[in-house]
C-alpha positions as YAML, in Angstrom:
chain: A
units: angstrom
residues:
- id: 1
  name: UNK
  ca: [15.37, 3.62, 14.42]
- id: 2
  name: UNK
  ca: [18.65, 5.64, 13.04]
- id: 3
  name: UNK
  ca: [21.00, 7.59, 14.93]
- id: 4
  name: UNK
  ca: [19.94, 11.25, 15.09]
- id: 5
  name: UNK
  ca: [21.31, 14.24, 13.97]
- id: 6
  name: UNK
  ca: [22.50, 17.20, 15.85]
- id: 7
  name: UNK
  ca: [23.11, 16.42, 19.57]
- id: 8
  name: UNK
  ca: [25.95, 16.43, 22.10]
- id: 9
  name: UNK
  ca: [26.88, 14.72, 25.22]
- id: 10
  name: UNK
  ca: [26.19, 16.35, 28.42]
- id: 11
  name: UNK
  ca: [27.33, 14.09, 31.22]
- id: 12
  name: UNK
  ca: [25.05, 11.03, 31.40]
- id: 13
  name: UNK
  ca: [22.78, 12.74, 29.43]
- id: 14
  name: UNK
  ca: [22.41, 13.74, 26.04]
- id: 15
  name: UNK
  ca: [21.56, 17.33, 25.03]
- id: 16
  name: UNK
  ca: [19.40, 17.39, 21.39]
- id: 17
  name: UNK
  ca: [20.06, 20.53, 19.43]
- id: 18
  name: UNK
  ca: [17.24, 20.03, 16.95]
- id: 19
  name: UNK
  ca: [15.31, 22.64, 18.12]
- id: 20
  name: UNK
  ca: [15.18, 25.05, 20.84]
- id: 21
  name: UNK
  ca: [13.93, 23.27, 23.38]
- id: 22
  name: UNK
  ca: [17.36, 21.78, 23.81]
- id: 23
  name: UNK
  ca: [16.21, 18.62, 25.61]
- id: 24
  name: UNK
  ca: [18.71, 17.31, 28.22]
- id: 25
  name: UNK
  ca: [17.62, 13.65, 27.99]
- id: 26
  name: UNK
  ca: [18.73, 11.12, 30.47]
- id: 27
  name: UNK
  ca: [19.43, 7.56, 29.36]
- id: 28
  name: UNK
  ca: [16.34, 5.47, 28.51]
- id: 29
  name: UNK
  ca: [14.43, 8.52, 28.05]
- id: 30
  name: UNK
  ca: [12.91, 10.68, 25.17]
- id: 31
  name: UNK
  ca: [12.70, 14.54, 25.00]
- id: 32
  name: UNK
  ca: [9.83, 16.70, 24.53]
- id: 33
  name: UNK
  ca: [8.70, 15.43, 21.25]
- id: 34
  name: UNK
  ca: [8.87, 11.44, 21.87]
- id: 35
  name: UNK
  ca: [10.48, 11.02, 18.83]
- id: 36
  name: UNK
  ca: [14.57, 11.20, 19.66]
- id: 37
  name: UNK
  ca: [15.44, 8.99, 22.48]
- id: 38
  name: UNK
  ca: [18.99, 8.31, 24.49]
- id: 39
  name: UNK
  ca: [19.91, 4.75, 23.99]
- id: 40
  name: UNK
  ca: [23.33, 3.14, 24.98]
- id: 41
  name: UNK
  ca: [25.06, 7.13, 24.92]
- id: 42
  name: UNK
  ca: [23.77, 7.67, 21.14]
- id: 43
  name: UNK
  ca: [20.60, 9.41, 20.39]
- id: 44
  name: UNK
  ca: [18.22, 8.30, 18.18]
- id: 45
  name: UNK
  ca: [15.20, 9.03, 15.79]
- id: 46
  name: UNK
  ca: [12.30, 6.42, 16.36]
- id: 47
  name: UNK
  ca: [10.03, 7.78, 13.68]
- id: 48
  name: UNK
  ca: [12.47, 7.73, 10.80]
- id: 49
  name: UNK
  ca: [10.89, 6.05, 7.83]
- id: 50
  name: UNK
  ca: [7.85, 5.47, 9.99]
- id: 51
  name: UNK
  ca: [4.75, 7.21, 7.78]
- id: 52
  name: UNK
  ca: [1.57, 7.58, 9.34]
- id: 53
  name: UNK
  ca: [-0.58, 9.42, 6.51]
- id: 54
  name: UNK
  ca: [-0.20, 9.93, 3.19]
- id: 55
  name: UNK
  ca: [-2.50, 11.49, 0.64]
- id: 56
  name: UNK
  ca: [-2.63, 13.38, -2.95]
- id: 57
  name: UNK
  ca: [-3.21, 17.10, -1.88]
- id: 58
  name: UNK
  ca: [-3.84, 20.60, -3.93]
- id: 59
  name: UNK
  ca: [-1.05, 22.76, -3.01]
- id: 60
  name: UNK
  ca: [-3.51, 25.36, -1.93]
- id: 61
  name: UNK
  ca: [-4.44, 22.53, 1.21]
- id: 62
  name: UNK
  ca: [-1.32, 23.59, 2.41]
- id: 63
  name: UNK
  ca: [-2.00, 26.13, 2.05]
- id: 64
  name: UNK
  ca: [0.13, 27.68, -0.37]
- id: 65
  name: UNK
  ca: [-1.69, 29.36, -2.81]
- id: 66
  name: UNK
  ca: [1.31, 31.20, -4.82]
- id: 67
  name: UNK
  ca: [4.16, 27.96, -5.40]
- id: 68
  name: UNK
  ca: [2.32, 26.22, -8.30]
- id: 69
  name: UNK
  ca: [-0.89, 27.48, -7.91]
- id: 70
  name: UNK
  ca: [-3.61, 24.76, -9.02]
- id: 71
  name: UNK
  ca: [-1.53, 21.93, -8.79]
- id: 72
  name: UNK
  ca: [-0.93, 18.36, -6.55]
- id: 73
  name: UNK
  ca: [1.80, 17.54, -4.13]
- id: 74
  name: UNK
  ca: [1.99, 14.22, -2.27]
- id: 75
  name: UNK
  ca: [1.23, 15.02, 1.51]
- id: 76
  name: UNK
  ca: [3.19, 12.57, 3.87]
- id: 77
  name: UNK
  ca: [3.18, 12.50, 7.54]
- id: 78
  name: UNK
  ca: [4.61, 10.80, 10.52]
- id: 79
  name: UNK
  ca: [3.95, 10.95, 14.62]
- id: 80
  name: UNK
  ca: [5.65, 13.27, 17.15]
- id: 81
  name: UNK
  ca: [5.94, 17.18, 17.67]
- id: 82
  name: UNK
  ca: [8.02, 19.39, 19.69]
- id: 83
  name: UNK
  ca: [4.88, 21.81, 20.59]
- id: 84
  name: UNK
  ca: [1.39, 20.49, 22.92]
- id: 85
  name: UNK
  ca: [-0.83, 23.32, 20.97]
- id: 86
  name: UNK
  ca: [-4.24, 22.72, 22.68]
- id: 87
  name: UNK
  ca: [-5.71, 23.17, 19.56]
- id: 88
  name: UNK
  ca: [-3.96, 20.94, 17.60]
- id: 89
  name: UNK
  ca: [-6.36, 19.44, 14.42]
- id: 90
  name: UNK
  ca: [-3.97, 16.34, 14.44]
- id: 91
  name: UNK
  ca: [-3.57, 15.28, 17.27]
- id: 92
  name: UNK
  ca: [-4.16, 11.71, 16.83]
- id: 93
  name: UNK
  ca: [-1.01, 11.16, 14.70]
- id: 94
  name: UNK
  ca: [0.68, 13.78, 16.31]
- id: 95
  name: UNK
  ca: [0.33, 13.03, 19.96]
- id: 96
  name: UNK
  ca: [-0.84, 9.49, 20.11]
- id: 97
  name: UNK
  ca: [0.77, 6.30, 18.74]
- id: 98
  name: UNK
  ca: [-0.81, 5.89, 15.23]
- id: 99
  name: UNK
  ca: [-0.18, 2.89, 12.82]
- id: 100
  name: UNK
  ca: [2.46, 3.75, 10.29]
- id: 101
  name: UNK
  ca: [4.06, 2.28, 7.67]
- id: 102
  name: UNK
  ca: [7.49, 2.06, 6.53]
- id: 103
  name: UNK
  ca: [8.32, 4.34, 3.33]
- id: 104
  name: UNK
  ca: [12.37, 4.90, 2.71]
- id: 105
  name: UNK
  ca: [13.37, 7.82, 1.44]
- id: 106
  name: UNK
  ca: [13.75, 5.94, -2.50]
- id: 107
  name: UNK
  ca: [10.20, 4.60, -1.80]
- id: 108
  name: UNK
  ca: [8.89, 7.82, -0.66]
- id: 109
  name: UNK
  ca: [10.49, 9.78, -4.10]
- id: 110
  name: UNK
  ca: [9.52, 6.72, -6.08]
- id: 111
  name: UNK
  ca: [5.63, 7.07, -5.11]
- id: 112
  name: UNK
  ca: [5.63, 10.89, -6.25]
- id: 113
  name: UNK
  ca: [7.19, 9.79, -9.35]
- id: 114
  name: UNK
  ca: [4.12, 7.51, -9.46]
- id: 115
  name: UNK
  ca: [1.64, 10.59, -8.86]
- id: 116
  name: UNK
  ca: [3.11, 12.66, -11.88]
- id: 117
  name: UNK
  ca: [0.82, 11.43, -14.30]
- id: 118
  name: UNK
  ca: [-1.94, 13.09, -12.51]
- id: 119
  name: UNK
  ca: [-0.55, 16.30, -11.84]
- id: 120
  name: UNK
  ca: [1.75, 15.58, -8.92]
- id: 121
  name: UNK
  ca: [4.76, 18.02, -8.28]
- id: 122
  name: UNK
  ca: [6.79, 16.99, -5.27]
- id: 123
  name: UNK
  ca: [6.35, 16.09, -1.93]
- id: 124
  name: UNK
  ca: [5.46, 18.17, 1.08]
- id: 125
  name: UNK
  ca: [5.94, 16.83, 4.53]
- id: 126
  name: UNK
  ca: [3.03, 17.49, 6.69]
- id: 127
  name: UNK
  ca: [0.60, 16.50, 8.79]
- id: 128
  name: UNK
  ca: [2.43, 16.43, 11.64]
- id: 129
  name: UNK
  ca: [5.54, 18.49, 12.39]
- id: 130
  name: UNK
  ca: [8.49, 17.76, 10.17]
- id: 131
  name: UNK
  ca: [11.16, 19.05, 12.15]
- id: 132
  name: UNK
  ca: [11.28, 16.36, 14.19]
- id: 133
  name: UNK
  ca: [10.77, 13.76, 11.09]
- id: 134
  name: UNK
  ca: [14.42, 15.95, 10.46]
- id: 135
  name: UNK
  ca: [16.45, 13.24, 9.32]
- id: 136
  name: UNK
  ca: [14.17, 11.21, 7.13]
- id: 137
  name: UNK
  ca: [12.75, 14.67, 5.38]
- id: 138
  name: UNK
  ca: [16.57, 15.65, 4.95]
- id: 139
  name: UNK
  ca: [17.24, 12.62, 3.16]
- id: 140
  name: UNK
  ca: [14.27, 12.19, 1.49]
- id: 141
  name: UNK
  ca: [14.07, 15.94, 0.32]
- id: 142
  name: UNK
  ca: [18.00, 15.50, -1.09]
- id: 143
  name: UNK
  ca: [16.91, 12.15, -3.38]
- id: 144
  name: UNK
  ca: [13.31, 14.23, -4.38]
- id: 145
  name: UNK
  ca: [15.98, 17.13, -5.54]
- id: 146
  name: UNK
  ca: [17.93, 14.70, -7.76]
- id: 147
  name: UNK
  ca: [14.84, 13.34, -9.15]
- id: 148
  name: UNK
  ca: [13.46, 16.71, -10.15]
- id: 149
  name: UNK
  ca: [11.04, 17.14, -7.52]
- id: 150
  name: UNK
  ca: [9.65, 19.71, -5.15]
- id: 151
  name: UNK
  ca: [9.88, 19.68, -1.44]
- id: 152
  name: UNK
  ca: [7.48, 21.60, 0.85]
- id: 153
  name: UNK
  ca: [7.25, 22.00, 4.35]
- id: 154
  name: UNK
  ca: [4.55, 22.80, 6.65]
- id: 155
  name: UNK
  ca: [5.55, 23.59, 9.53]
- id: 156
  name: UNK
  ca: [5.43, 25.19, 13.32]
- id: 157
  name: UNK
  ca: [8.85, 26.54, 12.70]
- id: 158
  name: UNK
  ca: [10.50, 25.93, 15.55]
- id: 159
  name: UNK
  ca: [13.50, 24.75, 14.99]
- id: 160
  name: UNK
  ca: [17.57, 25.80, 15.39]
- id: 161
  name: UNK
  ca: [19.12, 27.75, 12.94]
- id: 162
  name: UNK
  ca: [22.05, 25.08, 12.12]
- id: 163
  name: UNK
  ca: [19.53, 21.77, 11.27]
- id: 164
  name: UNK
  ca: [17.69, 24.53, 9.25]
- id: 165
  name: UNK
  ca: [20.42, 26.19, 7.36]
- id: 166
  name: UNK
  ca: [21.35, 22.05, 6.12]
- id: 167
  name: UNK
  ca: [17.69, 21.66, 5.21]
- id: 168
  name: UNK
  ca: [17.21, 24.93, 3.64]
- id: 169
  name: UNK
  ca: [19.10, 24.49, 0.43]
- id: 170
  name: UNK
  ca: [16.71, 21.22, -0.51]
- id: 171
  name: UNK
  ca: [13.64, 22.85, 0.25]
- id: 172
  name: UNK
  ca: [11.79, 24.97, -2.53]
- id: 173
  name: UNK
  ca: [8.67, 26.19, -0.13]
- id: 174
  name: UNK
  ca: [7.49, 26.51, 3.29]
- id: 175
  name: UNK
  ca: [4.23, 27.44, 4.56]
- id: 176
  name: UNK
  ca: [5.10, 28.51, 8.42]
- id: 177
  name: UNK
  ca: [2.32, 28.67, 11.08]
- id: 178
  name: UNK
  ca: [3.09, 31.87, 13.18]
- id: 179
  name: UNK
  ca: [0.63, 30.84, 16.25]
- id: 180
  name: UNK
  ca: [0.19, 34.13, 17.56]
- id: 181
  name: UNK
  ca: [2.22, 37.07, 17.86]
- id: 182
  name: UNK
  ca: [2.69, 37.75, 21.60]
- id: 183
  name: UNK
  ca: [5.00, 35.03, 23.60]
- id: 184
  name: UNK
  ca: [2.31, 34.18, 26.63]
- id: 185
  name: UNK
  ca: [0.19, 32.23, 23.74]
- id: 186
  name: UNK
  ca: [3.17, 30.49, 22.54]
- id: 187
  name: UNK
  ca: [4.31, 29.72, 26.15]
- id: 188
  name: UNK
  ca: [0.84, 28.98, 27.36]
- id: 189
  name: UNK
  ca: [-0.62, 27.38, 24.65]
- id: 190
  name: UNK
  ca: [1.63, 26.04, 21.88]
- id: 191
  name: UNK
  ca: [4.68, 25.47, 25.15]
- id: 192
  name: UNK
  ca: [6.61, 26.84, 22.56]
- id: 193
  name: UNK
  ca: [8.54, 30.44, 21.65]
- id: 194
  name: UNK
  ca: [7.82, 33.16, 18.88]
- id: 195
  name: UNK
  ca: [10.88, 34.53, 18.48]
- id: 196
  name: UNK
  ca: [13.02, 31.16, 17.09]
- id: 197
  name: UNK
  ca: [9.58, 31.25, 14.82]
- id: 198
  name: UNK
  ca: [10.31, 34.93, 13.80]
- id: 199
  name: UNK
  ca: [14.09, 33.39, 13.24]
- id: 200
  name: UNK
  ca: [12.78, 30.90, 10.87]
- id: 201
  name: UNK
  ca: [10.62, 33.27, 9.25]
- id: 202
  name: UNK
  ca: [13.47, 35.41, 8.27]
- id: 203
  name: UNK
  ca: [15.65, 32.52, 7.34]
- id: 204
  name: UNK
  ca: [13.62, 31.06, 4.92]
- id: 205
  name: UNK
  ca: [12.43, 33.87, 3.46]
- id: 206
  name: UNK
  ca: [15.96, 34.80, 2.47]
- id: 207
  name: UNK
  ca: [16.32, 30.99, 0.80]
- id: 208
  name: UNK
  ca: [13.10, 29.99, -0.67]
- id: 209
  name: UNK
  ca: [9.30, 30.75, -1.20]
- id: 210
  name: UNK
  ca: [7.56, 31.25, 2.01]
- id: 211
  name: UNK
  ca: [3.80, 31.80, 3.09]
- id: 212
  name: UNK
  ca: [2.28, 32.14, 6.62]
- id: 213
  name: UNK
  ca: [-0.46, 31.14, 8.35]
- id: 214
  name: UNK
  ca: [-2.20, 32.43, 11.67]
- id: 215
  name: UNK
  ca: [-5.10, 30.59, 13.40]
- id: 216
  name: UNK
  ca: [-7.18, 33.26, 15.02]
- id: 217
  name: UNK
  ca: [-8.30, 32.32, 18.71]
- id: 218
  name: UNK
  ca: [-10.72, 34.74, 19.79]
- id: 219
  name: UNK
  ca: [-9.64, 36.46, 22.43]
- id: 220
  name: UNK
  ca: [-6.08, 34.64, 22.36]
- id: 221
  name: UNK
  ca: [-4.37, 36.20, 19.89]
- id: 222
  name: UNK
  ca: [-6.63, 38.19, 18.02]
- id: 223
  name: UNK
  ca: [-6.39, 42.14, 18.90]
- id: 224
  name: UNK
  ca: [-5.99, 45.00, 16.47]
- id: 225
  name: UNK
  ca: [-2.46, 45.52, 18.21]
- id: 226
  name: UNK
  ca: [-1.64, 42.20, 18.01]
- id: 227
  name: UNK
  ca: [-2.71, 41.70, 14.21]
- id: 228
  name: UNK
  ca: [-0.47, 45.11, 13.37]
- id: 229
  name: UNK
  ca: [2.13, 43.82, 14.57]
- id: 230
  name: UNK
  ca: [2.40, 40.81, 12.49]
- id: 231
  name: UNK
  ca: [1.14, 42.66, 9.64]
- id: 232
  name: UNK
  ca: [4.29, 45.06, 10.22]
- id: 233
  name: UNK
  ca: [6.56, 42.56, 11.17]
- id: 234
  name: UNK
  ca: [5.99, 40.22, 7.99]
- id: 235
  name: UNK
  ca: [5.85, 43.56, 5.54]
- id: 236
  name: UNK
  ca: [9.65, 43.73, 7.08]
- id: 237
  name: UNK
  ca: [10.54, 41.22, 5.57]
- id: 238
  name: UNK
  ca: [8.71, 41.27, 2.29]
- id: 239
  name: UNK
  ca: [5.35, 42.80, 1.89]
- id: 240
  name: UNK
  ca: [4.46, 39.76, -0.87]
- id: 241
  name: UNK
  ca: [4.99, 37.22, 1.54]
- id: 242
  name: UNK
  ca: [1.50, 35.99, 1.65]
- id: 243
  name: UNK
  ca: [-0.61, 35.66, 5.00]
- id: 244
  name: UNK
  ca: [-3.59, 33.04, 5.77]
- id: 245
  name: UNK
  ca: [-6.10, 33.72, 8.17]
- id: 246
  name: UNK
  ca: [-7.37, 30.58, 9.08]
- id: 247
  name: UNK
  ca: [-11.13, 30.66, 11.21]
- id: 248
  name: UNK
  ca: [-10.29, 28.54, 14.28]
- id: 249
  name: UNK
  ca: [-12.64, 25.90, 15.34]
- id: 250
  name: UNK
  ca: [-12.93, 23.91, 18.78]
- id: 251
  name: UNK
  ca: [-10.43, 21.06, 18.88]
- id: 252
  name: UNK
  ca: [-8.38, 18.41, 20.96]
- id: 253
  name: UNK
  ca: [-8.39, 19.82, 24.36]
- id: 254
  name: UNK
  ca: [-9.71, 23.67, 22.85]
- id: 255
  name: UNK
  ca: [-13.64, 24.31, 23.10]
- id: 256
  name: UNK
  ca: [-13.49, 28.08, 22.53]
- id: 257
  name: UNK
  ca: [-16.40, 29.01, 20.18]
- id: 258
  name: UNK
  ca: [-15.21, 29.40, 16.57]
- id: 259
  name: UNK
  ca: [-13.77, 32.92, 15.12]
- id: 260
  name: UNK
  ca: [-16.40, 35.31, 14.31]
- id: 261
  name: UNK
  ca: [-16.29, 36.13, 10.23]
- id: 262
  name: UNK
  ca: [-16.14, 40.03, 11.90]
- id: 263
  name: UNK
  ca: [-12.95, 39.03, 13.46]
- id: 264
  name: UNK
  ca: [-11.81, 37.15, 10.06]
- id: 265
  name: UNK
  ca: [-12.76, 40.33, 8.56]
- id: 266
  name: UNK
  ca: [-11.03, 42.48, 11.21]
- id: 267
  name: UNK
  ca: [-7.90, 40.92, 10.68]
- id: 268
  name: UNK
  ca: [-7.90, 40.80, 7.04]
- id: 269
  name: UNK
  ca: [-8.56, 44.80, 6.83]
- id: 270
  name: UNK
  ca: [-5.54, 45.18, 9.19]
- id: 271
  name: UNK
  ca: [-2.98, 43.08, 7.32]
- id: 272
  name: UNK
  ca: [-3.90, 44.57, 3.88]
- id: 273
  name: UNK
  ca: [-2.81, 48.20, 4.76]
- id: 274
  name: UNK
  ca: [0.83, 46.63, 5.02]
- id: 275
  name: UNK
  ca: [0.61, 43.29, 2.80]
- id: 276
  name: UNK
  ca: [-0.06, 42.42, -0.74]
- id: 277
  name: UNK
  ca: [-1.73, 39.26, -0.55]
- id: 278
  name: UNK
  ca: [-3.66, 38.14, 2.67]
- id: 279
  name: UNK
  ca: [-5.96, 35.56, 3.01]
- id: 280
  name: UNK
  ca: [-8.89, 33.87, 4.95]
- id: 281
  name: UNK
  ca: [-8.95, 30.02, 5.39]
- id: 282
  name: UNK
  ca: [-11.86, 27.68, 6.89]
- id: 283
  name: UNK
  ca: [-14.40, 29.92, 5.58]
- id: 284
  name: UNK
  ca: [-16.37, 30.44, 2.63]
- id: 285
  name: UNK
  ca: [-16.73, 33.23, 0.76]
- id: 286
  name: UNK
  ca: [-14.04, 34.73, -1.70]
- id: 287
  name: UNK
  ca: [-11.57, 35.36, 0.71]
- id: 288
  name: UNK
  ca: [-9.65, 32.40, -0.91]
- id: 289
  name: UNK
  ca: [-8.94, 34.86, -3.86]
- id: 290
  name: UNK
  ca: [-5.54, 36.73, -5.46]
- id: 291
  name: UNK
  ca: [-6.31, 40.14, -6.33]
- id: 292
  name: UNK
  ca: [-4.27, 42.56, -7.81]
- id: 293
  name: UNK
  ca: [-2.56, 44.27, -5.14]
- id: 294
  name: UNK
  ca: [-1.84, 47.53, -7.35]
- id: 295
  name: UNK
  ca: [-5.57, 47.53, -9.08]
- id: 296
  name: UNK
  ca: [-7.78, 45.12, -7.38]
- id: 297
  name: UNK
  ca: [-8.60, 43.42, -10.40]
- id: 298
  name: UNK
  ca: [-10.10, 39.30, -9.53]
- id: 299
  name: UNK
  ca: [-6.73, 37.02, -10.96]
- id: 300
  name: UNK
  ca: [-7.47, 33.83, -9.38]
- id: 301
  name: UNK
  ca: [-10.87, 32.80, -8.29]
- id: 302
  name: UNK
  ca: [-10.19, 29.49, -6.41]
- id: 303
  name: UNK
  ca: [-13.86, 29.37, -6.18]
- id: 304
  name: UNK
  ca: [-14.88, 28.78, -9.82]
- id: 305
  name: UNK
  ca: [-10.79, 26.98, -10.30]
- id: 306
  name: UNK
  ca: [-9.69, 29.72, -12.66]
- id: 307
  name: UNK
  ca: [-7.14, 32.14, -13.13]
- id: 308
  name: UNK
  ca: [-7.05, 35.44, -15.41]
- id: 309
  name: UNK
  ca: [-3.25, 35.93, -15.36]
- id: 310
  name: UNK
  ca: [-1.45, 36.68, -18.35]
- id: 311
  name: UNK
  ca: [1.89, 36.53, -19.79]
- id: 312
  name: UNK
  ca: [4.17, 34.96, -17.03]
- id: 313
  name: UNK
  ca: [1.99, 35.78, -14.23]
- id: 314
  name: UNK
  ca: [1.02, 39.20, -14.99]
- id: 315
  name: UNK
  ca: [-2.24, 41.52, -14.36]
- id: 316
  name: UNK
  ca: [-4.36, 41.61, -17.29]
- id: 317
  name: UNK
  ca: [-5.68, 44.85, -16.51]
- id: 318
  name: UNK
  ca: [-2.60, 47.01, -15.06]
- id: 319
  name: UNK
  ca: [0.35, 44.50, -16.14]
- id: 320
  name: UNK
  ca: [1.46, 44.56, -12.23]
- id: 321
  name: UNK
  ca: [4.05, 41.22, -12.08]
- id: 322
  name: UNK
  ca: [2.38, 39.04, -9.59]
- id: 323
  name: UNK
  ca: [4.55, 37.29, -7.09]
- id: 324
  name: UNK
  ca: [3.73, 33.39, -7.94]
- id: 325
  name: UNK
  ca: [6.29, 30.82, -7.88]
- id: 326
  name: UNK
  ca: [5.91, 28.70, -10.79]
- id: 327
  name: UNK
  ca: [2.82, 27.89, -13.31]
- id: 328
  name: UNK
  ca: [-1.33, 28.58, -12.43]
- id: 329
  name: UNK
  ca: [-2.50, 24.74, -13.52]
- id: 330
  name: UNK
  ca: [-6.47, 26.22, -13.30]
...
């Protein structure tokens, strides 16, 4: 265990200001995400250090498919998570009590260094959520900066703005799961908020590369009205921002039939008329592909593993600059 960041005393208890839950935890106790627990008057972390899955990942399984296109980051993941999404894909690290392993934040850095020799970039924290891994991502993503690393995190995004503004600075991209756009899924669902989501949204998009992704539930958050108004929302803030799709299939405590491709389809028509880059994940197909978004013209087929940029990321046909963070290794 290690003491915790951000939280105050609140008579006998202690109130956590990691994220917005703002858990009032009494002594003995844990909040909402199991992870930070009152002990003795001091809060702390249980899961710091404590790594349940690791694993050599393309970026794109992120999925971020403009930071480095084509290339490996090492995935690492612990337990714990400040949202109960019915759906969750994880939920046997995230909500149970897995086996883990201890990796410190040197041996963490020192087994990406270990990766580089077959492509590996960075680290991305993952799996489960790494907000409330907080302390050992902010230390480990600090050491991975000085050793000339990347640091990604995937993430639900809930989280307060000052823990975020710390971590922000260390982080180089973020691939932020907006659950839904309307506030009953997130409270019903996810027992969660959108609008500290939106927040982080913003945030990061202001401090580093950001992509989103959006699981479509059919008929939980999958309207036209619904799908405009992320489109819009997200084209706010930067119409190259890029948006995944991802087809939703039955999971955990979820037995929904899957998204229809017409609704993948649907949604992918609605966020082009305000986005230059959307995507579809958990499907096949070539909706996995960067077009042009001034000509059309095919740049990276992540089908065949190849890309037809030019010069710095450019359009071969029109020239258009194409917003990618870093270099295409396909």
């Amino acid at each position: 265990m290690r003491e915790a960041m951000y939280y105050q005393f609140h008579g006998s208890d202690i109130k956590c200001r990691l994220c917005p839950k703002t858990c009032m935890i009494p002594e003995g106790k844990t909040g909402f995400c199991r992870v930070r627990k009152n002990l003795g008057n001091k809060l702390y972390t249980q899961n710091y250090a404590a790594c349940s899955s690791y694993a050599l990942d393309p970026m794109e399984k992120k999925p971020l498919y403009h930071f480095y296109p084509g290339s490996l980051i090492l995935s690492l993941g612990t337990w714990g998570c400040n949202f109960s999404c019915t759906f969750c894909q994880n939920w046997q690290i995230v909500h149970e009590s897995p086996q883990t392993r201890v990796l410190l934040p040197d041996q963490g850095v020192e087994m990406a260094k270990q990766y580089q020799s077959q492509g590996n970039i960075g680290i991305a924290y993952t799996y489960s959520e790494p907000s409330v891994w907080y302390e050992y991502v902010f230390d480990t993503a600090k050491v991975a900066r000085q050793a000339g690393l990347k640091n990604v995190l995937v993430t639900n995004g809930f989280i307060n703005i000052e823990p975020l503004q710390a971590l922000l600075p260390y982080i180089d991209a973020l691939n932020i799961d907006v659950k839904a756009f309307n506030n009953e899924f997130y409270q019903t669902i996810c027992a969660g908020g959108l609008e500290s989501v939106k927040r982080t949204v913003e945030l990061a998009a202001s401090a580093c590369h950001v992509e989103v992704t959006t699981l479509l539930v059919p008929g939980l958050n999958d309207t036209k009205a619904e799908l405009d108004q992320l489109s819009q929302w997200l084209a706010g803030i930067n119409p190259a921002i890029p948006l995944h799709f991802s087809r939703y299939f039955p999971n955990h405590k979820m037995s929904i039939p899957p998204t229809s491709e017409s609704t993948m389809e649907m949604a992918h028509k609605i966020a082009t008329q305000y986005l230059q880059y959307v995507y579809q994940g958990n499907m096949r197909g070539d909706g996995g592909n960067t077009y042009c978004p001034q000509c059309s013209q095919l740049l990276i087929d992540r089908n065949r593993l190849h890309s037809y940029l030019v010069h710095h990321n450019n359009c071969p046909q029109c020239g258009t600059s194409i917003s990618i963070i870093g270099e295409v290794s396909f």
